[in-house]
N, CA, C and O atoms as a DFTB+ gen file, in Angstrom:
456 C
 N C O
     1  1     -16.729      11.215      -4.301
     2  2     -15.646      12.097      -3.909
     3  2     -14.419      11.282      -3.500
     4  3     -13.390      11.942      -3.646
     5  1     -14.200       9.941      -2.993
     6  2     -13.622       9.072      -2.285
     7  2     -12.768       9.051      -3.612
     8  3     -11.843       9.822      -3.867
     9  1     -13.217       8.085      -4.371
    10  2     -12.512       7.408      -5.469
    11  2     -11.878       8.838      -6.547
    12  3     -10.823       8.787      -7.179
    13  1     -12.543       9.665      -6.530
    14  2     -11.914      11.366      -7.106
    15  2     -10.428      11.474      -6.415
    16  3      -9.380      11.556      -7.055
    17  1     -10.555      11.457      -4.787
    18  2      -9.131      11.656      -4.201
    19  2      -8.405      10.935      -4.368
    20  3      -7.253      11.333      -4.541
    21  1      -8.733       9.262      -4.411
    22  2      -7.899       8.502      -4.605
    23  2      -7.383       8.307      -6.104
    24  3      -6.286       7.764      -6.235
    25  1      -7.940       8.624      -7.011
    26  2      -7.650       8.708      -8.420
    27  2      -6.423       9.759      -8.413
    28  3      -5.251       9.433      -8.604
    29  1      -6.822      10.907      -8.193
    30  2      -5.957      12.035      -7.884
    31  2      -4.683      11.743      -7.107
    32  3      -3.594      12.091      -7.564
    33  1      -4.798      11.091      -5.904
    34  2      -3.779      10.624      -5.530
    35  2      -2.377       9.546      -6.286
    36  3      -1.150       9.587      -6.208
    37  1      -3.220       8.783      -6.891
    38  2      -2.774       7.989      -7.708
    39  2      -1.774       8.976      -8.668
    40  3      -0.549       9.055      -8.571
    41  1      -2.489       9.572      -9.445
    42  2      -1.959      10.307     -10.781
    43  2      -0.286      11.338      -9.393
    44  3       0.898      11.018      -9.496
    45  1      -0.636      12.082      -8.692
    46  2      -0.193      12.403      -7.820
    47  2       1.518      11.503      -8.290
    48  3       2.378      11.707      -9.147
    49  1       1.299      10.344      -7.022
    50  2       1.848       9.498      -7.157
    51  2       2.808       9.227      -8.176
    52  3       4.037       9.162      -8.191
    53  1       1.917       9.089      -9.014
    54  2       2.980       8.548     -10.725
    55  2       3.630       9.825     -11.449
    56  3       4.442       9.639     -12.355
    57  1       3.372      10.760     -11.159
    58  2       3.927      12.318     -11.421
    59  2       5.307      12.340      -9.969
    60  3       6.386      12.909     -10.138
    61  1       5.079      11.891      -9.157
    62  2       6.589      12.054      -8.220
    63  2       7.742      10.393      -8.424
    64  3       8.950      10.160      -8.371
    65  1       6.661       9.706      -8.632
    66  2       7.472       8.730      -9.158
    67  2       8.449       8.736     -10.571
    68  3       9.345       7.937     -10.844
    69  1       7.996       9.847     -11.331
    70  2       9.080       9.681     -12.418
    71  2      10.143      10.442     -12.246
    72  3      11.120      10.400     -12.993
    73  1      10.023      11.253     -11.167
    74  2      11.322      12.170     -11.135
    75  2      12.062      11.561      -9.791
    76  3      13.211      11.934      -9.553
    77  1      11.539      10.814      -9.090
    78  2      12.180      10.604      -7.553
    79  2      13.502       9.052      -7.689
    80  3      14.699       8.871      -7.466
    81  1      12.462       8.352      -8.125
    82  2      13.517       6.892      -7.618
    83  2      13.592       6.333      -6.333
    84  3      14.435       5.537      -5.919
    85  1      12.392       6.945      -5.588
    86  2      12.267       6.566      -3.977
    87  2      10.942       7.188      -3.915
    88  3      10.514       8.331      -4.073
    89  1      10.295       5.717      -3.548
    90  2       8.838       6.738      -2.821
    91  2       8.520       6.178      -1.173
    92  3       8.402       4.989      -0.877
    93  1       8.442       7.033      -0.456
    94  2       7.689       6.398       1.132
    95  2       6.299       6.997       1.354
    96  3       5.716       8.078       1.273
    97  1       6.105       5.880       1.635
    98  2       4.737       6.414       2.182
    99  2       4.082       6.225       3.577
   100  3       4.567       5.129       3.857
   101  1       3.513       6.468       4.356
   102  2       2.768       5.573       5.171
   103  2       1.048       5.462       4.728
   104  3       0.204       6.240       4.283
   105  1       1.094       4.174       5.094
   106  2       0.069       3.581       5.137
   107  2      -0.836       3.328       6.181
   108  3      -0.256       2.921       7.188
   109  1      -2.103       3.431       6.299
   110  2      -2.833       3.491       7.767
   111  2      -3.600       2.594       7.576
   112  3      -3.915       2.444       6.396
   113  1      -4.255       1.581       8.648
   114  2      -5.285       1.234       8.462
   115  2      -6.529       1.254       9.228
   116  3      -6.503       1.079      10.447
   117  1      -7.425       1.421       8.703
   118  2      -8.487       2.347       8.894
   119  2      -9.759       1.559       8.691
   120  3      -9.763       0.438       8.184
   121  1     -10.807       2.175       9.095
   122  2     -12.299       1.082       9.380
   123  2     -13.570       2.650       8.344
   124  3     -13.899       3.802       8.628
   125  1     -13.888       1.532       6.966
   126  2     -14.465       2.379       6.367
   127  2     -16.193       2.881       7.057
   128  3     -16.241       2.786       8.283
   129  1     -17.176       3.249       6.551
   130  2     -18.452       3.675       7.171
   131  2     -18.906       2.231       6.939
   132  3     -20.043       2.232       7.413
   133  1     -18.625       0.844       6.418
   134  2     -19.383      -0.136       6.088
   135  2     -18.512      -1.140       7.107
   136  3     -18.423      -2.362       6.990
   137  1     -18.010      -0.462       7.943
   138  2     -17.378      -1.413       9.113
   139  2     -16.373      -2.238       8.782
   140  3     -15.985      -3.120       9.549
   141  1     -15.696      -1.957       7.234
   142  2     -14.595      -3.044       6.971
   143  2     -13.259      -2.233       7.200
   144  3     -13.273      -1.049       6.865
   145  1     -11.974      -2.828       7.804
   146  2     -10.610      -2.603       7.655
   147  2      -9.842      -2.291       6.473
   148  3      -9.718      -3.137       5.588
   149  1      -9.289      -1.092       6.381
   150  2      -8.645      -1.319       4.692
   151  2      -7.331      -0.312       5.293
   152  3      -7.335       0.477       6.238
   153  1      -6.178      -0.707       4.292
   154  2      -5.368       0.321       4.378
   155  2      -5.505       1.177       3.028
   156  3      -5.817       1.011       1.848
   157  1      -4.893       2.656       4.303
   158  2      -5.413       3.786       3.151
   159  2      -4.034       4.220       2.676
   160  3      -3.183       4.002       3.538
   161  1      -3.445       4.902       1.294
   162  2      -4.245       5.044       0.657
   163  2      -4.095       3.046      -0.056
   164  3      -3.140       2.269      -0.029
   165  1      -5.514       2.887      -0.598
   166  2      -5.821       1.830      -1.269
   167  2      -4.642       1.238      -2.155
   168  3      -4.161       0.116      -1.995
   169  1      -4.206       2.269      -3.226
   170  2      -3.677       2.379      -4.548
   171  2      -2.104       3.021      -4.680
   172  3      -1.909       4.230      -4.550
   173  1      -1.135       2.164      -4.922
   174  2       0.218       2.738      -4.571
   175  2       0.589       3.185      -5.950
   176  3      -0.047       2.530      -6.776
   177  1       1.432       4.110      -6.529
   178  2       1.996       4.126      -7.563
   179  2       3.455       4.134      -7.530
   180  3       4.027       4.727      -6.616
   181  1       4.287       3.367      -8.690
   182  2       5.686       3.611      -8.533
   183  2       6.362       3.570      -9.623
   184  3       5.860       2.669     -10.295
   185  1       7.208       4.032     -10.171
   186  2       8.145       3.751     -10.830
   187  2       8.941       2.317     -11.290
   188  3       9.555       1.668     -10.444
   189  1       8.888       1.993     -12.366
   190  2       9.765       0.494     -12.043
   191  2      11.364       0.953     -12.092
   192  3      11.976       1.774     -12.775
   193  1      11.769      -0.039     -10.963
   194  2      13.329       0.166     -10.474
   195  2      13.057       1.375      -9.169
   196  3      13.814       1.354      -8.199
   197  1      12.314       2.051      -9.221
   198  2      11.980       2.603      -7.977
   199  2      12.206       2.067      -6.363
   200  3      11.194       1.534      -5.908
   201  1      13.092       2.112      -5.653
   202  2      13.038       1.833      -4.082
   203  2      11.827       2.288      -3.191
   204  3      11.573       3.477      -2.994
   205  1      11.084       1.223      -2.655
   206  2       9.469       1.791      -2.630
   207  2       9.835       1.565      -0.254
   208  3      10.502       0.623       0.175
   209  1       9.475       2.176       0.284
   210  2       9.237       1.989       1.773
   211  2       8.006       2.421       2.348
   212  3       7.817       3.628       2.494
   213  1       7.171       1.613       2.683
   214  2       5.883       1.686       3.231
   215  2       6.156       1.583       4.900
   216  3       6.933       0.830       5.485
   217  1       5.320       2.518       5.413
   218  2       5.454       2.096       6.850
   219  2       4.181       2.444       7.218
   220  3       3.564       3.502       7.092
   221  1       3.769       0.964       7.881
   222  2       2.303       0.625       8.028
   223  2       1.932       0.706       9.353
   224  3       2.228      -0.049      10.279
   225  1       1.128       1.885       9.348
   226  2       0.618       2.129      10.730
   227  2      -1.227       1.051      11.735
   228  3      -2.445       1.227      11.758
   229  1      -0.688       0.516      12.055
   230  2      -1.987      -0.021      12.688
   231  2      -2.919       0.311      13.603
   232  3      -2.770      -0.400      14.597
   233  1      -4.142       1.347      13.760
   234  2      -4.567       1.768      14.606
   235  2      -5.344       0.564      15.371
   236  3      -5.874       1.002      16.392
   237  1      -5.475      -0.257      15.257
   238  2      -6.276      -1.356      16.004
   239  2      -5.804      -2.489      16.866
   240  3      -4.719      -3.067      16.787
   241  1      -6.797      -2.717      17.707
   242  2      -6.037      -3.137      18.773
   243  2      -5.930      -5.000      18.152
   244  3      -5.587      -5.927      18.885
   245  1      -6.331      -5.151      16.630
   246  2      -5.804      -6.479      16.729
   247  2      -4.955      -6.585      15.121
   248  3      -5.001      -5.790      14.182
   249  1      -4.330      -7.659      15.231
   250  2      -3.009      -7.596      14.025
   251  2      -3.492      -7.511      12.326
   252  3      -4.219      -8.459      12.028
   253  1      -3.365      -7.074      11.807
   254  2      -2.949      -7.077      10.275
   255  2      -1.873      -7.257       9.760
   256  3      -0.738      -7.177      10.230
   257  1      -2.457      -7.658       8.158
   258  2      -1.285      -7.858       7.305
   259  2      -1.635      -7.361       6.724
   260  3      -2.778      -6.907       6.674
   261  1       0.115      -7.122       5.318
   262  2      -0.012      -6.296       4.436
   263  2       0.963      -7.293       3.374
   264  3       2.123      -7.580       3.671
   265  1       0.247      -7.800       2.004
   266  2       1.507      -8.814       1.033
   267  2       1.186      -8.431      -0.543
   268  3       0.177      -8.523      -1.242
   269  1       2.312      -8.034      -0.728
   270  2       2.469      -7.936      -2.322
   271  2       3.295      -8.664      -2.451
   272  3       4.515      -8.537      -2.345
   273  1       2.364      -9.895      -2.813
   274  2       3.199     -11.381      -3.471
   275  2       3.903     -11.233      -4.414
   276  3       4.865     -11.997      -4.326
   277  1       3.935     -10.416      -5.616
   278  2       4.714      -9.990      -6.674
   279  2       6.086      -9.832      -6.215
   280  3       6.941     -10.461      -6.837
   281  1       6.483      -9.034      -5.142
   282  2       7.930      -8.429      -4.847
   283  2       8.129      -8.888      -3.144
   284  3       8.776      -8.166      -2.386
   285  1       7.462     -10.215      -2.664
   286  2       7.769     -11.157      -2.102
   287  2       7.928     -10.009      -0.833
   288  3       8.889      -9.987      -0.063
   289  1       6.638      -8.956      -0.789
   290  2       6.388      -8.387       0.794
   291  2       4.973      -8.786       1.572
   292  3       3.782      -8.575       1.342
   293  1       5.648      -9.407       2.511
   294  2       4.703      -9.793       3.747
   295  2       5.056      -9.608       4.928
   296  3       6.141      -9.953       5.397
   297  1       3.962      -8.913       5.648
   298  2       4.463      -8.397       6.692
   299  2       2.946      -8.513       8.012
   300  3       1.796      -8.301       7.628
   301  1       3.174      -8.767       9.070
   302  2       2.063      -8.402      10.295
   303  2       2.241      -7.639      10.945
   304  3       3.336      -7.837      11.473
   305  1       1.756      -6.691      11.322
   306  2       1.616      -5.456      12.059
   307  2       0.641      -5.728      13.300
   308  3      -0.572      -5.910      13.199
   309  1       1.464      -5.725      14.622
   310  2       0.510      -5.948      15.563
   311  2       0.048      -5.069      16.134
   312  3       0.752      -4.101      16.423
   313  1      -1.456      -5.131      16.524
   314  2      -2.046      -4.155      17.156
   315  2      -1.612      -2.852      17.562
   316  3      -0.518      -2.776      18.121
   317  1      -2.305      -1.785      17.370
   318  2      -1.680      -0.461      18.045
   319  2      -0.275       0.137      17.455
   320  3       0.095       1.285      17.697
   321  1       0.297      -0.585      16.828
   322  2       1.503      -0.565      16.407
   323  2       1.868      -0.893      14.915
   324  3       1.190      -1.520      14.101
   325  1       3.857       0.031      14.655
   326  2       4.033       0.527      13.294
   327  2       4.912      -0.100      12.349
   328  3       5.972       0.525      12.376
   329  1       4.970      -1.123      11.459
   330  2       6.001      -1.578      11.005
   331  2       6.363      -1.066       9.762
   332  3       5.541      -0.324       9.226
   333  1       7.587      -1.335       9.085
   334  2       8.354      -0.658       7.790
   335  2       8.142      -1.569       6.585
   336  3       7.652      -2.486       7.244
   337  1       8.130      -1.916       5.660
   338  2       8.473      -2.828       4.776
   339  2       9.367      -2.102       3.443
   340  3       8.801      -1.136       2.932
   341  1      10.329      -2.389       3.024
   342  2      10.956      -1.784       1.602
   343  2      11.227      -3.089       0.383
   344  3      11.738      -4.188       0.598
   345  1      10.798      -2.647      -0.684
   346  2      11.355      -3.472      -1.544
   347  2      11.669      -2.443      -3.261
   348  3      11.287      -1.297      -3.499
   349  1      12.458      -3.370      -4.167
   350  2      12.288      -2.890      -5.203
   351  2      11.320      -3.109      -5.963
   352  3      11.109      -4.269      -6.317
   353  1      10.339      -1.865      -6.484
   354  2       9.769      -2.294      -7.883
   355  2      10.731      -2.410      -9.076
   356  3      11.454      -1.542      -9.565
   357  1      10.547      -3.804      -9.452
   358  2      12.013      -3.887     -10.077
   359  2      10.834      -4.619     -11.486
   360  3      11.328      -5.387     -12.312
   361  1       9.529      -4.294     -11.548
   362  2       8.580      -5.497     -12.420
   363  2       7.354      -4.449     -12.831
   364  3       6.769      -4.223     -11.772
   365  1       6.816      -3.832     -13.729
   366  2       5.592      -2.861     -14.440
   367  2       4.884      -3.587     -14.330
   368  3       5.007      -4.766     -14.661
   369  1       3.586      -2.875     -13.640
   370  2       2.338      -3.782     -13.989
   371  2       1.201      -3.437     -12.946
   372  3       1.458      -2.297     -12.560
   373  1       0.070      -3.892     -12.318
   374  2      -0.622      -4.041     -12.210
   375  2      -0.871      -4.990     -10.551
   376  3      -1.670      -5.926     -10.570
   377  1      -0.283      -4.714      -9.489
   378  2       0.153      -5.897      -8.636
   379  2      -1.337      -5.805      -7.509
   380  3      -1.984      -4.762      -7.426
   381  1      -1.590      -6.680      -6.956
   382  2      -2.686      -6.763      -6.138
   383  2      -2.302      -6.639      -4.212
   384  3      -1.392      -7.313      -3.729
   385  1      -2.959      -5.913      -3.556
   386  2      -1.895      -5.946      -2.354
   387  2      -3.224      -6.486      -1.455
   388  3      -4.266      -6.010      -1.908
   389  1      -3.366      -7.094      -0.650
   390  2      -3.749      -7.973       0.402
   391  2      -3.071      -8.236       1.707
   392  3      -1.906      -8.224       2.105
   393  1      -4.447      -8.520       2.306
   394  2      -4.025      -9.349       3.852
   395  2      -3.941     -10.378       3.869
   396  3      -4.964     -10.967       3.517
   397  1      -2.771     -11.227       4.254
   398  2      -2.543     -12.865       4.438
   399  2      -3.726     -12.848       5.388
   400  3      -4.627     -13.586       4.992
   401  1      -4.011     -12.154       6.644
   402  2      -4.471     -12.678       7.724
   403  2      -5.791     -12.643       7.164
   404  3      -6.357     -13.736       7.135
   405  1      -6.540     -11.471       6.628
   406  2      -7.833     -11.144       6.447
   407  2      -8.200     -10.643       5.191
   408  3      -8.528      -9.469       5.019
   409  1      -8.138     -11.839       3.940
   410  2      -7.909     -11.055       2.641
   411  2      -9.354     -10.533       2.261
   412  3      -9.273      -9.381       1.836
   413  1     -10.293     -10.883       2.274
   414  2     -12.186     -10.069       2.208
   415  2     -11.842      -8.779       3.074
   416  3     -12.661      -7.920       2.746
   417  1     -10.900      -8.237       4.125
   418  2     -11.186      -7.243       4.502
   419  2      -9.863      -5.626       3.945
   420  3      -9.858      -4.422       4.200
   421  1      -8.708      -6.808       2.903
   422  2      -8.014      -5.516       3.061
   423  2      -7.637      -5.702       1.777
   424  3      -6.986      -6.746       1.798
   425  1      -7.677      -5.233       0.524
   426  2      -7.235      -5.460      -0.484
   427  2      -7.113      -3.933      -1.491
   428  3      -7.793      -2.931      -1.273
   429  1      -6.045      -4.071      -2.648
   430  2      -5.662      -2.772      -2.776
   431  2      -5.151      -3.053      -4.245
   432  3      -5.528      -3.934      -5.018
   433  1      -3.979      -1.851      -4.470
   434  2      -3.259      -2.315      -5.876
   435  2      -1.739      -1.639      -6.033
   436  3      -1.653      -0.458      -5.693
   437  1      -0.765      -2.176      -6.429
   438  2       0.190      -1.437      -6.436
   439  2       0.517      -1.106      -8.120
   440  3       0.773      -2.146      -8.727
   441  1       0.545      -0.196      -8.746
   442  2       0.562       0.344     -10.069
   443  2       1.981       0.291     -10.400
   444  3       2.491       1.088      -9.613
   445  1       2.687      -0.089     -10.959
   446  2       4.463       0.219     -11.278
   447  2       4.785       0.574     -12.867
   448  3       4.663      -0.175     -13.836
   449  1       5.169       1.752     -12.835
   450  2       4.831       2.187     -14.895
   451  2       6.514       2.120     -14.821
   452  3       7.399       2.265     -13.978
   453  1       6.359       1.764     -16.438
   454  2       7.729       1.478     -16.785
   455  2       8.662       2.552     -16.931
   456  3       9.833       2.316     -17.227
């Protein structure tokens, strides 16, 4: 059912991305039933040339990161607390999103259709 919503979400996603030119989202991060940290949702979709703003909420009382090396975003979010990040998808493809701090515990994908 998990990967159903998030699929759905996805498609979601790439259906507001072709008409918008701006997507925000927030992002949470969250502790799955197998005790690992992930931010939700997993799977971003965007538009290329799209203005993308994530604002990453941290429910935990210790720091995360969030880096899509592709479009040169890295960011730490300390404990308890909410930070912003914006960049352009300005590149189609397939991008991988990770934690500098804790990459085995947070990893994801950012989708960008041309």
């Amino acid at each position: 059912m998990r990967i159903l919503t998030i699929a759905l979400g996805v498609l979601l996603l790439a259906g507001a991305a072709t008409q918008a030119g701006e997507i925000s989202l927030r992002i949470v991060n969250v502790v799955t039933p197998q005790d690992v940290k992930i931010w939700e949702p997993t799977s971003i979709a965007a538009k290329k040339g799209d203005s993308v703003t994530l604002q990453l909420v941290n429910r935990h009382a210790d720091e995360h990161g969030l880096e899509i090396a592709a479009f040169n975003v890295k960011d730490v979010v300390g404990g308890e607390t909410t930070s912003t990040v914006k960049f352009t998808a300005d590149k189609a493809g397939i991008f991988p999103i990770e934690c500098q701090l804790h990459p085995a515990h947070v990893v994801g994908q950012l989708l960008v259709l041309e």
